[in-house]
C-alpha positions as CSV (number, residue, x, y, z in Angstrom):
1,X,-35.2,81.4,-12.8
2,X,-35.7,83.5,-10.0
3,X,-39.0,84.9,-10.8
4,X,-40.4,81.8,-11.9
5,X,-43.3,81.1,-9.8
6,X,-43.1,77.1,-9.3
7,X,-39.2,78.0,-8.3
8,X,-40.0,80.4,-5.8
9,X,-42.7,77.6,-4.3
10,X,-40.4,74.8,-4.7
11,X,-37.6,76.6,-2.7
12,X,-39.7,77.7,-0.3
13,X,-40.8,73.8,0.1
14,X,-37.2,72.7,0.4
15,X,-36.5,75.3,3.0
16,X,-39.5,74.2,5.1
17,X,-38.7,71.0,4.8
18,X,-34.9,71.6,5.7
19,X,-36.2,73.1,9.0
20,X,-38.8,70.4,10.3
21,X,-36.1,67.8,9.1
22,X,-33.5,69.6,11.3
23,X,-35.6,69.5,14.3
24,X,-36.0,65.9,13.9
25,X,-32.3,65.6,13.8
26,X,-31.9,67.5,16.7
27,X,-34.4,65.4,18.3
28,X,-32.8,62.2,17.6
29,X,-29.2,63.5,18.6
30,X,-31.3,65.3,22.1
31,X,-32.7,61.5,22.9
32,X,-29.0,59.7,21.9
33,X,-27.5,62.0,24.4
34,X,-30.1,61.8,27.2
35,X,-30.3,57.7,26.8
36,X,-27.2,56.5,25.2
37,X,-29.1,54.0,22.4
38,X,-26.8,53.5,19.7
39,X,-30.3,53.4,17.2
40,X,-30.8,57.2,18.2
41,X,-27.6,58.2,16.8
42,X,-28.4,56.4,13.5
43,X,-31.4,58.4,13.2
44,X,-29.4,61.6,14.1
45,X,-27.0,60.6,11.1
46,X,-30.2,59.9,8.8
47,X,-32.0,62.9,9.3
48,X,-28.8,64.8,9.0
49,X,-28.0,63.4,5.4
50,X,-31.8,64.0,4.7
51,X,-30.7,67.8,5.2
52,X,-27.6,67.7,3.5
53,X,-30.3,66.4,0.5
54,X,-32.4,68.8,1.0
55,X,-29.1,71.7,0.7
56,X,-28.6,69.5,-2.3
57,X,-31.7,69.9,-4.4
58,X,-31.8,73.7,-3.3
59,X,-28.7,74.6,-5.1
60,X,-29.7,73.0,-7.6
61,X,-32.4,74.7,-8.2
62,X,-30.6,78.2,-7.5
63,X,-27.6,77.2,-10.1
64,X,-29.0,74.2,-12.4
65,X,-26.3,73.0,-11.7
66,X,-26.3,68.5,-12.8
67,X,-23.5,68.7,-9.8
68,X,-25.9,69.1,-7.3
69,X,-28.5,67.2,-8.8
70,X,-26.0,64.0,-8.9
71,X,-25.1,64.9,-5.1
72,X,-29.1,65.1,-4.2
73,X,-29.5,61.4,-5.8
74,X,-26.6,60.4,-4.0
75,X,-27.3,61.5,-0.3
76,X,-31.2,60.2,-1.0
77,X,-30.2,56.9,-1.6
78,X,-27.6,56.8,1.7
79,X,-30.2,58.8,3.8
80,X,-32.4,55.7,2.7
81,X,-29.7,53.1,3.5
82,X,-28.9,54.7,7.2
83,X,-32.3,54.8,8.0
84,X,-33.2,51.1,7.4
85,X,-29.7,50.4,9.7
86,X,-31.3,52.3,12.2
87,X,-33.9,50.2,11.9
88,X,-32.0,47.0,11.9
89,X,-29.9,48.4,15.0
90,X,-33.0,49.2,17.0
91,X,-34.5,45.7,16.3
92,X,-31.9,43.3,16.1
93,X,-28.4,44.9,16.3
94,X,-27.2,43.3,13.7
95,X,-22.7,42.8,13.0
96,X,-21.6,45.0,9.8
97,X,-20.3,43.2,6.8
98,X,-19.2,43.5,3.4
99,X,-21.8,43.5,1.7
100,X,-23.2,46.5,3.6
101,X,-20.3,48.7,2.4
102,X,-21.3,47.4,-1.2
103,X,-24.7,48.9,-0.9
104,X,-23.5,52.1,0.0
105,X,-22.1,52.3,-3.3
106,X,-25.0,51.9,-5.1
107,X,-25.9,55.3,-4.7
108,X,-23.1,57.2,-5.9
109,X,-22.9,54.7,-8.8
110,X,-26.2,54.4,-10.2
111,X,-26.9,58.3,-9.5
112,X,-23.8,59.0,-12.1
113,X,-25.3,56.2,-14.1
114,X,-28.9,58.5,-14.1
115,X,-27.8,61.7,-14.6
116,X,-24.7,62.0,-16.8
117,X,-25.3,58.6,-19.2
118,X,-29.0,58.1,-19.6
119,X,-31.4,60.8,-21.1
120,X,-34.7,58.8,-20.9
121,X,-36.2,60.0,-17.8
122,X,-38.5,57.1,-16.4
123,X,-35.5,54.6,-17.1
124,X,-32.9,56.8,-15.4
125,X,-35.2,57.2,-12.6
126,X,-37.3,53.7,-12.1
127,X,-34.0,51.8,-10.6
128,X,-33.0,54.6,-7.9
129,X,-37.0,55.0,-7.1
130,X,-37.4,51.2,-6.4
131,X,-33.8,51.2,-3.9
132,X,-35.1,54.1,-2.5
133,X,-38.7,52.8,-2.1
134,X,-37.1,49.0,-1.1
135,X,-34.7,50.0,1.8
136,X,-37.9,52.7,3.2
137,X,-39.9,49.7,2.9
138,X,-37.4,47.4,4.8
139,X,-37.5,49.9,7.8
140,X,-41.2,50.0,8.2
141,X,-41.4,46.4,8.1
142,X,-38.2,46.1,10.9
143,X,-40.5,48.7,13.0
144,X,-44.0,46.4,12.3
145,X,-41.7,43.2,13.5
146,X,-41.1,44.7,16.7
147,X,-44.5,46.0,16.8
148,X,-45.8,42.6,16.5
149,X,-44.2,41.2,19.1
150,X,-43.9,44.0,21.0
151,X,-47.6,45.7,20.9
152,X,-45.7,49.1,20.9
153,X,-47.9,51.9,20.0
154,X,-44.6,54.0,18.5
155,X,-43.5,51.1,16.7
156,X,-46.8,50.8,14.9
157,X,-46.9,54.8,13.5
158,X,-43.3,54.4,12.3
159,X,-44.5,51.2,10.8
160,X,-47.1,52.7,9.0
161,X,-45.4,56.3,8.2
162,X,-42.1,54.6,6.5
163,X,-44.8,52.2,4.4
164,X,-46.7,54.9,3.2
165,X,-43.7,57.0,2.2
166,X,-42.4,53.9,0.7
167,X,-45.8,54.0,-1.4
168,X,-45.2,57.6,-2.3
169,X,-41.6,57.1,-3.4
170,X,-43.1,54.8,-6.1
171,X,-44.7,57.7,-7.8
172,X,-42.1,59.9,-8.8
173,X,-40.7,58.8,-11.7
174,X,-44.2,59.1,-13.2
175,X,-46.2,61.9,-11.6
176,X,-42.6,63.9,-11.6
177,X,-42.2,63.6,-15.1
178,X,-45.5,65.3,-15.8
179,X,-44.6,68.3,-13.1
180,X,-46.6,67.5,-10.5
181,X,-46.1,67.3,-7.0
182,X,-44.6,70.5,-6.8
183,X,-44.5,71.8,-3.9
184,X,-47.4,69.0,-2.9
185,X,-44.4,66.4,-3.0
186,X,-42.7,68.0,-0.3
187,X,-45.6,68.9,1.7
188,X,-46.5,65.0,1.8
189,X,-42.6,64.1,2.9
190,X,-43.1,66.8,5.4
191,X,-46.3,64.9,7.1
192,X,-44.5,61.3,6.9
193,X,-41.6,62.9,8.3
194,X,-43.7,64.4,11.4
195,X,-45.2,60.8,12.0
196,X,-41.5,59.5,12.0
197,X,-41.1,62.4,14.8
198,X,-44.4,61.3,16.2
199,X,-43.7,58.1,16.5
200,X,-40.0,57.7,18.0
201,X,-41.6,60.3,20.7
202,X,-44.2,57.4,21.5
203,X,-41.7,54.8,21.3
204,X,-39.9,56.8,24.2
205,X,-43.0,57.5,26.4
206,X,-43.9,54.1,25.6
207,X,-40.6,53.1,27.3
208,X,-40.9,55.4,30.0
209,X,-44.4,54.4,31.1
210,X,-43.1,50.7,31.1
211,X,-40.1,51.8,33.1
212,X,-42.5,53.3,35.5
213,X,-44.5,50.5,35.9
214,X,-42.0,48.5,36.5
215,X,-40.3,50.4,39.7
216,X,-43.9,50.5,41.2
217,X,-44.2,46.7,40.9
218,X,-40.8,46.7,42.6
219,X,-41.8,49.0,45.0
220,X,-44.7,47.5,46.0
221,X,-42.9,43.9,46.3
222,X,-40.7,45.3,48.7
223,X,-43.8,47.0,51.1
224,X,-45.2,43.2,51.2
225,X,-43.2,40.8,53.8
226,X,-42.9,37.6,52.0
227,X,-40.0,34.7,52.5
228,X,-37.2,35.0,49.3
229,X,-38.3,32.0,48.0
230,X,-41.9,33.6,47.2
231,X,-41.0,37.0,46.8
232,X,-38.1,35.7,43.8
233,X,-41.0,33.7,42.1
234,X,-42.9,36.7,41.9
235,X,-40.1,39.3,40.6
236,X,-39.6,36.6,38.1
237,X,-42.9,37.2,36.6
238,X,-42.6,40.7,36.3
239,X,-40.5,40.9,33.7
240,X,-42.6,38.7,31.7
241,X,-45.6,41.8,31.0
242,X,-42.2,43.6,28.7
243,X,-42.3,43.5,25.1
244,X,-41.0,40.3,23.9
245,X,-39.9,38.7,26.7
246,X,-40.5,34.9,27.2
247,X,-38.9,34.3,30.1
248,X,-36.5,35.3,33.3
249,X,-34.3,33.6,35.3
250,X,-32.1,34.8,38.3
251,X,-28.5,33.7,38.3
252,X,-26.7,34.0,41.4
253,X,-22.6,34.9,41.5
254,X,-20.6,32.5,43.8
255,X,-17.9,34.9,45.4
256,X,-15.1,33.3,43.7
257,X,-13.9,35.3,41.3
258,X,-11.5,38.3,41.8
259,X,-12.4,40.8,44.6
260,X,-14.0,44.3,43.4
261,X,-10.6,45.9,43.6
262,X,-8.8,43.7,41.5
263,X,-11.6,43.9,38.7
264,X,-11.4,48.1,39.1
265,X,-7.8,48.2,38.6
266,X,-6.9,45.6,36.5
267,X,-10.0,45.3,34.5
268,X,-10.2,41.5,34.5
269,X,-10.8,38.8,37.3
270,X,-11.0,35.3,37.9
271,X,-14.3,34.5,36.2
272,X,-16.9,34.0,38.4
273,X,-19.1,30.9,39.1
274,X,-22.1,30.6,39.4
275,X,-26.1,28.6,39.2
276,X,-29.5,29.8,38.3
277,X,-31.7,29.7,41.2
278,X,-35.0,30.2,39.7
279,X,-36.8,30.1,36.5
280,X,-39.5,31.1,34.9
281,X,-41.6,31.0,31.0
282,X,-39.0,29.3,28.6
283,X,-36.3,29.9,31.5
284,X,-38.1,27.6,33.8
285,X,-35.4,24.6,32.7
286,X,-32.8,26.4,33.1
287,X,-32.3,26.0,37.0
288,X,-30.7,22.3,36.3
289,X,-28.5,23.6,33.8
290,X,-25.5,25.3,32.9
291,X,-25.8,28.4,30.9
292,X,-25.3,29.0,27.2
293,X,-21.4,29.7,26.0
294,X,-22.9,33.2,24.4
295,X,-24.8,33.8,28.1
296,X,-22.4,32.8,30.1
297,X,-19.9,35.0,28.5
298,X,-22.6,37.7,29.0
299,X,-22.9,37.6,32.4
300,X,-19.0,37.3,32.9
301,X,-18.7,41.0,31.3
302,X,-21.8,42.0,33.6
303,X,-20.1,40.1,36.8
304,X,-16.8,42.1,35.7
305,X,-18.2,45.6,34.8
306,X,-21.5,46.1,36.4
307,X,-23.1,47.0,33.2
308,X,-26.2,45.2,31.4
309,X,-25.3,43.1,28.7
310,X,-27.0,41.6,25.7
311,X,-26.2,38.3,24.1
312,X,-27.4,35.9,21.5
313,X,-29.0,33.2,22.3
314,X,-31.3,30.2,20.9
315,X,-34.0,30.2,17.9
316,X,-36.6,30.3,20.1
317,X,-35.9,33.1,22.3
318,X,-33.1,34.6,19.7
319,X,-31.9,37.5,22.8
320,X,-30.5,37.0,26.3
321,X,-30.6,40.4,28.2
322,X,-28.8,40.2,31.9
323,X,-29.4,43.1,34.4
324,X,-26.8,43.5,37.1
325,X,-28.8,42.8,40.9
326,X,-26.1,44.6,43.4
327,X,-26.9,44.8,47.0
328,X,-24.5,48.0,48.3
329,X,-22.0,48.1,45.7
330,X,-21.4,44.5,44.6
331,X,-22.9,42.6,41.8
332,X,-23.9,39.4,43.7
333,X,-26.2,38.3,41.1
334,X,-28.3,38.9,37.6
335,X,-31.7,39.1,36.5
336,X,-32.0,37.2,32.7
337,X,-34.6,37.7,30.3
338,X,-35.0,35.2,27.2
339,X,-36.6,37.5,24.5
340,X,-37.4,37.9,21.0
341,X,-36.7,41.4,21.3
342,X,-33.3,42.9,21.3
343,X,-33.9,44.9,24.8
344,X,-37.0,45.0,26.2
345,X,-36.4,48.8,26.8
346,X,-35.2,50.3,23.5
347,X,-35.5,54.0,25.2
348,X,-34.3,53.8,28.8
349,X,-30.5,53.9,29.3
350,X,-27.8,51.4,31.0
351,X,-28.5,54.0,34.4
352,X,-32.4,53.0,34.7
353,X,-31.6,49.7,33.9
354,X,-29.0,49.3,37.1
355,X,-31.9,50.9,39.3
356,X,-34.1,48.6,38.2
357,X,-31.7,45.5,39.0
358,X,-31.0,47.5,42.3
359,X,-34.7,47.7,43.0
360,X,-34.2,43.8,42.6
361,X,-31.6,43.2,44.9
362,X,-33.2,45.6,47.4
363,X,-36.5,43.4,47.5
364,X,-34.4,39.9,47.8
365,X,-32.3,41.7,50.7
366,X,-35.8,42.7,52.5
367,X,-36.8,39.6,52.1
368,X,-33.3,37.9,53.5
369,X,-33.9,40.9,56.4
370,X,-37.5,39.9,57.0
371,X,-36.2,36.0,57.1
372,X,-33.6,37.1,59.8
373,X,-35.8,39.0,61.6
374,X,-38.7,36.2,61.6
375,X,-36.3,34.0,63.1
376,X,-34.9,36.7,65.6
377,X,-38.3,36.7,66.6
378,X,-39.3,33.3,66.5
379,X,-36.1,32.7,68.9
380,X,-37.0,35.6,71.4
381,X,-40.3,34.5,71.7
382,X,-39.6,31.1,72.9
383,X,-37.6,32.3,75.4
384,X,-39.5,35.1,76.7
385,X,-42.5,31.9,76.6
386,X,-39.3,29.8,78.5
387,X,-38.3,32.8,80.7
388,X,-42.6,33.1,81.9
389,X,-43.1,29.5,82.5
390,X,-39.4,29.1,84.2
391,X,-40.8,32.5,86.1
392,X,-44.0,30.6,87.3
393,X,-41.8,27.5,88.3
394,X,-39.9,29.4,90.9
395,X,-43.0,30.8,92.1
396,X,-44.4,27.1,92.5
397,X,-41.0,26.5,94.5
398,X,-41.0,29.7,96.6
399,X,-44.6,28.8,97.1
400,X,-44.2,25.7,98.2
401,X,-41.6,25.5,100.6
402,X,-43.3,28.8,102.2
403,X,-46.1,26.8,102.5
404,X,-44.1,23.2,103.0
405,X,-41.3,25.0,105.5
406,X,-41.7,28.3,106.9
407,X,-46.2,28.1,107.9
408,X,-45.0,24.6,109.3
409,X,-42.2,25.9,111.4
410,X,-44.9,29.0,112.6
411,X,-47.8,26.4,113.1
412,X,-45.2,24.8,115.2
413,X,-44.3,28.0,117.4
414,X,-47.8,28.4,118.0
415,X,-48.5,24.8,119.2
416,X,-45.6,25.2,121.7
417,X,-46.4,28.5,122.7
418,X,-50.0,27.4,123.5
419,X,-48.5,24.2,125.3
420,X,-46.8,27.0,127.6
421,X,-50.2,28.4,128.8
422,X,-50.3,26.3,132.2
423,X,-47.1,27.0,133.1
424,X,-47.0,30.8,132.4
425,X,-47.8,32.8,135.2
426,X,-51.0,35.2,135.5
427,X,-49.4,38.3,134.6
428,X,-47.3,37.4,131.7
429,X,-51.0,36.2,130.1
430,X,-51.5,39.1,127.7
431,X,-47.9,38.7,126.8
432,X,-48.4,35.3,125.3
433,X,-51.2,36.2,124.0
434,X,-50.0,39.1,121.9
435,X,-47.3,36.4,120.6
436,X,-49.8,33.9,119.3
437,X,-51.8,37.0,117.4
438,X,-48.3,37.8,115.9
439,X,-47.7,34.4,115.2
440,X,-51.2,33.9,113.4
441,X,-50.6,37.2,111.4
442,X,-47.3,36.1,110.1
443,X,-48.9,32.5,109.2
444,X,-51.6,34.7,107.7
445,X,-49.3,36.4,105.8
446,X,-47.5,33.5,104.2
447,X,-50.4,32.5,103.3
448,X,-51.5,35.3,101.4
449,X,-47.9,35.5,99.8
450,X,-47.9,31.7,99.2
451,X,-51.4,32.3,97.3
452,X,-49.7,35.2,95.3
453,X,-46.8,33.1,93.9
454,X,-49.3,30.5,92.9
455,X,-53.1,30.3,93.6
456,X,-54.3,27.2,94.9
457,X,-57.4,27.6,94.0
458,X,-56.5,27.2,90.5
459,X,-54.7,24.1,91.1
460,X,-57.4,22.5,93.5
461,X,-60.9,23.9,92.0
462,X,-60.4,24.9,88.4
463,X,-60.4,27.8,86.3
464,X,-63.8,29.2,86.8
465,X,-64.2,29.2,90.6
466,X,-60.7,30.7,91.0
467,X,-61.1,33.8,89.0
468,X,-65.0,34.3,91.3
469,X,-62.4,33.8,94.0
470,X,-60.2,36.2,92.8
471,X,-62.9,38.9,92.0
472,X,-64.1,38.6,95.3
473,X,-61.2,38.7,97.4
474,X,-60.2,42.4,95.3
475,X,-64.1,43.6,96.0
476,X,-63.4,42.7,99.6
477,X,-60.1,44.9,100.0
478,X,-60.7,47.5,97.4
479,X,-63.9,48.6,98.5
480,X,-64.9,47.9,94.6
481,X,-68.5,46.6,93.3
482,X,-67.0,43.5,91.0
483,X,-69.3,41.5,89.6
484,X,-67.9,38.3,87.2
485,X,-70.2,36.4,85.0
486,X,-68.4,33.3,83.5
487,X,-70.8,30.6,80.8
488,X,-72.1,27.6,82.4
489,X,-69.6,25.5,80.2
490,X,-65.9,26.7,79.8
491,X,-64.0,24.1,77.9
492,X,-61.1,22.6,79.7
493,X,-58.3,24.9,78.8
494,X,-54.0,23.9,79.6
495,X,-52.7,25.0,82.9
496,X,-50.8,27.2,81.1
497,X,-53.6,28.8,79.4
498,X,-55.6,28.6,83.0
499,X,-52.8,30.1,84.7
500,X,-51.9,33.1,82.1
501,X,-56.2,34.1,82.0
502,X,-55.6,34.3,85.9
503,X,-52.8,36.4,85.6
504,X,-54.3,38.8,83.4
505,X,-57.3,39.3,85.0
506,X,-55.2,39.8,88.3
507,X,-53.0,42.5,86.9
508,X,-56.3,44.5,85.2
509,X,-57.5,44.8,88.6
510,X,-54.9,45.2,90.2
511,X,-55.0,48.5,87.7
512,X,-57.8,49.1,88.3
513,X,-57.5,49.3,91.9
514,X,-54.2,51.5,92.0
515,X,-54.7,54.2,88.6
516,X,-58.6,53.9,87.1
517,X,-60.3,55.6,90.1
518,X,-63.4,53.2,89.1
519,X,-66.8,52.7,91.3
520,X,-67.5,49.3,89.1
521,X,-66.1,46.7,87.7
522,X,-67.6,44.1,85.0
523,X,-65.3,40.8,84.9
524,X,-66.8,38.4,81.7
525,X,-65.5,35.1,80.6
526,X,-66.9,34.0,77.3
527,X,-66.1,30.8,74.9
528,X,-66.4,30.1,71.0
529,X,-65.5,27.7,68.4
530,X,-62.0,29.2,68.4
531,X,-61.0,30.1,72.0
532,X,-61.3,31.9,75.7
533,X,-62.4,35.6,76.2
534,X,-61.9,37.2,79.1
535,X,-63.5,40.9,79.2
536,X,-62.4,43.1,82.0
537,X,-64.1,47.0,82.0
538,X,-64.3,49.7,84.3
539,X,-65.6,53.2,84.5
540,X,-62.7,55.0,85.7
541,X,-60.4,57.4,84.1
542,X,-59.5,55.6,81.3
543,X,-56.1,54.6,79.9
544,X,-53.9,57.6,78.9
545,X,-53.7,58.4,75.2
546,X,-50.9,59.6,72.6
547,X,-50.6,62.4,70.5
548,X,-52.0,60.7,67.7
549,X,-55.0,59.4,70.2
550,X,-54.1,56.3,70.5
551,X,-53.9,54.3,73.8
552,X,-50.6,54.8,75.2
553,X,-50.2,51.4,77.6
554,X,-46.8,50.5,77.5
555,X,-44.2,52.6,78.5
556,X,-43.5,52.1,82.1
557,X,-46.5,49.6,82.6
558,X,-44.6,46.5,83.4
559,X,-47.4,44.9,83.9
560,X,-49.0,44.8,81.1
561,X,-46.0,43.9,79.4
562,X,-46.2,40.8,81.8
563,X,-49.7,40.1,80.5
564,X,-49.0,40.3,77.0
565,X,-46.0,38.1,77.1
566,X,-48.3,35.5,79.2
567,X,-50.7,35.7,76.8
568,X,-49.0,35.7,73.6
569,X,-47.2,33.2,75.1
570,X,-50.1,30.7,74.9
571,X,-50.7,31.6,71.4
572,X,-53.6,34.7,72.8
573,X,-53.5,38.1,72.5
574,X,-54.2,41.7,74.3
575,X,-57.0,44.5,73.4
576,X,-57.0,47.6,75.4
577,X,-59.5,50.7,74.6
578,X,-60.9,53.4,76.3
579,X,-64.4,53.2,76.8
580,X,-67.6,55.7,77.3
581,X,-66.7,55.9,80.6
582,X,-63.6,53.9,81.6
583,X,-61.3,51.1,80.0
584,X,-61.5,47.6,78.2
585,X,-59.2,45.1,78.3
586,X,-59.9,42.3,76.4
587,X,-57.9,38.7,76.7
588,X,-58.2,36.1,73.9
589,X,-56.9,32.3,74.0
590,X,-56.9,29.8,71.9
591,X,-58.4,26.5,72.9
592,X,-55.1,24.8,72.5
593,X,-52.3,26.5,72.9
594,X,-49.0,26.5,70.7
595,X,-45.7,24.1,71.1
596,X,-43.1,25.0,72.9
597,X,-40.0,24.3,71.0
């Protein structure tokens, strides 16, 4: 039998074949172990028996022995069977039953049936052929369902592979008979079993690239700043571009149930309550409502364990998968998704799954930071607007009784001291007189402070005429060529808003004056549709920069902190740049400024 050349070629066949179909065991067993999917394993435990066929039909051609021959019918029939529960498992998980453990004795009894009772070869082999081709049939139609539903590029080539071979297995009983197909038969099992290969690799990329995708989207939701309300309506739409999945809810844990210490060392816990906050798709009803018996069940396990869970649900979205959403180490909520699909990831294991819901609860606790921190802010900038106006107040006050009290108390020194003239003798003249020229200096001084704490001008003549006031009095004692330009009509502005433009253009040249080393100075007040510009540039030194060339204005410049709170205090804002030669600073307002609250 040995030197019989269609032997030799068949063996060799079966040994080939018993090599590729190990690899693709190994494969399935590599991808169960790296992602934990139970339907990996079934295909491990397929492609096994497929080998232990293939060991079969070999010694049976080295011994002609009917043993082996009864054994080969035998594993083909349960390599069949385990390969359309794989199937089943990957799509729908389905409960074991009876009846299954009635089909796997099919094999073993119609195979003794075959080869030790019936001698005509067509009827012996026409039953086992049409099992055979059936349950190979079955699993390519399980893979198409998903791929249907699920556009999945590696569901469609198994679809395809285990319908061809199912085609295949239809011509044996006739084309063996005549003695063909050998070795051709083997070669052609070979290239469906490569697109098997072919296509579970896809099905895993596939899963990957979604996986991918996914965290992106994730990460890119936490880079925007959004409220939680906004940011939760979007996160519920991601979920929706996965295979089969209809719609997403979140459900939120109320902390009633037992602590996390109780659940790790007892196991069990007071169940946890808890509401949907948010819906979306078919889930969009759900936030009235109290979860199914099978979900809530679900998410009790997940509450309890941390692990994702999968439930049955309702005819129209027949799965319920629930993703823990932890923020540190607790499980405060869970991410649902109504499907028609089993899992929407049929590849990625229960550890990518907890990033993802991780990924989750890291966006919502931005978003609950970014609220905080809004309102922080919100809170610190109406008292910093409080603390400028309060600021200006006791400036008003201090101004006032300066002016009120203390020049009125020096006007009245002078007035006496000039009623003493008559009566004070000829030599004690310059004396006096050197008393009233300290006595107008010091009510020349109040003045000018008095005018500092609050500028009169701005009260008495307006906006416009007090900053040419303004300009003018710094040319005067700086020795500086100002010139201010202003429109013929500057809308009416609130004294806040008049007093903060004021400020601002006080403390640039008062800059100007001490660091910028300038010969010039251009002051311009401009208006549009939306507000007040006030341009102040120089050609001095410049502002100092940074390492990364950008103007460096605020540490140690209190006064330019003073202007920017003024400013953004009425709702404005702050420019600075350096210019070809010299600075910019550039002052916006608003033509009504915001409430104070």
């Amino acid at each position: 039998m040995g030197a019989n050349p269609l032997f030799a070629s068949e063996f060799a066949a079966t040994l080939l074949q018993g090599v590729i179909t190990t690899g693709l065991a190994a494969l399935c067993l590599h991808l169960y172990q790296r992602y934990r999917r139970p339907w990996f394993a079934w295909f491990a435990v397929a492609w096994g028996m497929y080998v232990l066929r293939l060991a079969c039909i070999a010694s049976f051609l080295v011994t002609d022995q009917y043993a082996w021959l009864y054994w080969h019918q035998v594993t083909t029939g349960w390599t069949a069977l385990i390969l359309l529960w794989a199937s089943l498992v990957f799509s729908r998980q389905p409960r074991t039953r009876p009846v299954h453990g009635l089909l796997l004795l099919f094999p073993p009894v119609w195979s003794y049936i075959a080869i030790y009772e019936l001698e005509h070869f067509l009827w012996a082999a026409l039953p086992s052929v049409l099992f055979l081709s059936f349950a190979t049939a079955w699993t390519g139609w399980a893979f198409w369902q998903y791929h249907r539903v699920a556009r999945s590029t590696g569901a469609r080539l198994l679809a395809i592979a285990f319908a061809l071979w199912a085609l295949h297995h239809l011509d044996y009983p006739f084309l063996r008979a005549q003695g063909a197909w050998t070795p051709w038969g083997y070669y052609l099992d070979i290239c469906f079993e490569l697109l098997v290969g072919a296509g579970v690799v896809l099905l895993v990329l596939d899963d990957l690239g979604r996986g991918v995708r996914a965290l992106s989207a994730l990460s890119g939701d936490l880079q925007r700043r959004r409220d939680e309300q906004a940011l939760l309506a979007d996160l519920l739409q991601r979920p929706l571009t996965l295979p089969g999945v209809r719609g997403s809810a979140m459900y939120e844990f109320d902390e009633l149930g037992a602590d996390s210490a109780q659940r790790e060392s007892t196991g069990v816990g007071v169940p946890a309550d808890g509401h949907f906050t948010l819906g979306t798709g078919v889930c969009a009803a759900w936030t009235a409502s109290a979860p199914l018996a099978e979900v809530e069940q679900a998410l009790q396990r997940l509450h309890r364990t941390g692990a994702p869970q999968v439930a049955s649900a309702q005819a129209d979205h027949p799965y319920i998968t629930a993703l823990p959403v932890t923020r540190g180490d607790r499980v405060v909520a869970a991410l649902v998704m109504a499907s028609e699909v089993r899992n929407p990831f049929t590849a990625l294991d229960d550890d990518f799954l907890r990033a993802l819901g991780q990924q989750v609860g890291a966006s919502l606790e931005q978003a609950d930071l970014d609220r905080q921190l809004s309102r922080r802010t919100e809170d610190l900038e109406r008292l910093s607007t409080r603390m400028v106006r309060q600021h200006e107040e006791e400036r008003r006050r201090l101004s006032r009784e300066l002016h009120d009290e203390t020049a009125q108390v020096f006007s009245a020194v002078k007035m006496q001291l000039e009623a003493l003239r008559p009566s004070v003798a000829v030599p004690q003249g310059p004396r006096l007189d050197r008393l009233l020229q300290l006595v107008d200096t010091g009510i020349a001084s109040i003045r000018s402070v008095t005018n500092d704490l609050r500028p009169s001008m701005l009260d008495d003549l307006g906006l416009v005429p007090a900053l040419r006031s303004l300009v003018s009095d710094v040319s005067e004692r700086a020795g500086l060529v100002v010139t201010f330009r202003a429109e013929d009509a500057v809308p009416t502005l609130s004294p806040d808003t008049e007093l903060a433009l004021f400020r601002a253009l006080q403390e640039a040249l008062s800059n100007v004056v001490r660091h910028a080393a300038a010969a010039t100075v251009r002051v311009t007040l401009s208006c549009d549709a939306e507000g007040v510009e006030l341009r102040v540039r120089d050609d001095g030194r410049g502002l100092p920069v940074d390492a990364r060339g950008q103007v460096a204005t605020d540490a140690g410049r209190m006064g330019l902190t003073g202007m920017r709170e003024r400013i953004h205090a009425v709702g404005g804002t702050v420019r600075l740049r350096n210019a070809q030669p010299g600075a910019e600073v550039v002052v916006h307002v608003p033509l009504v400024a915001p409430e104070t609250r």
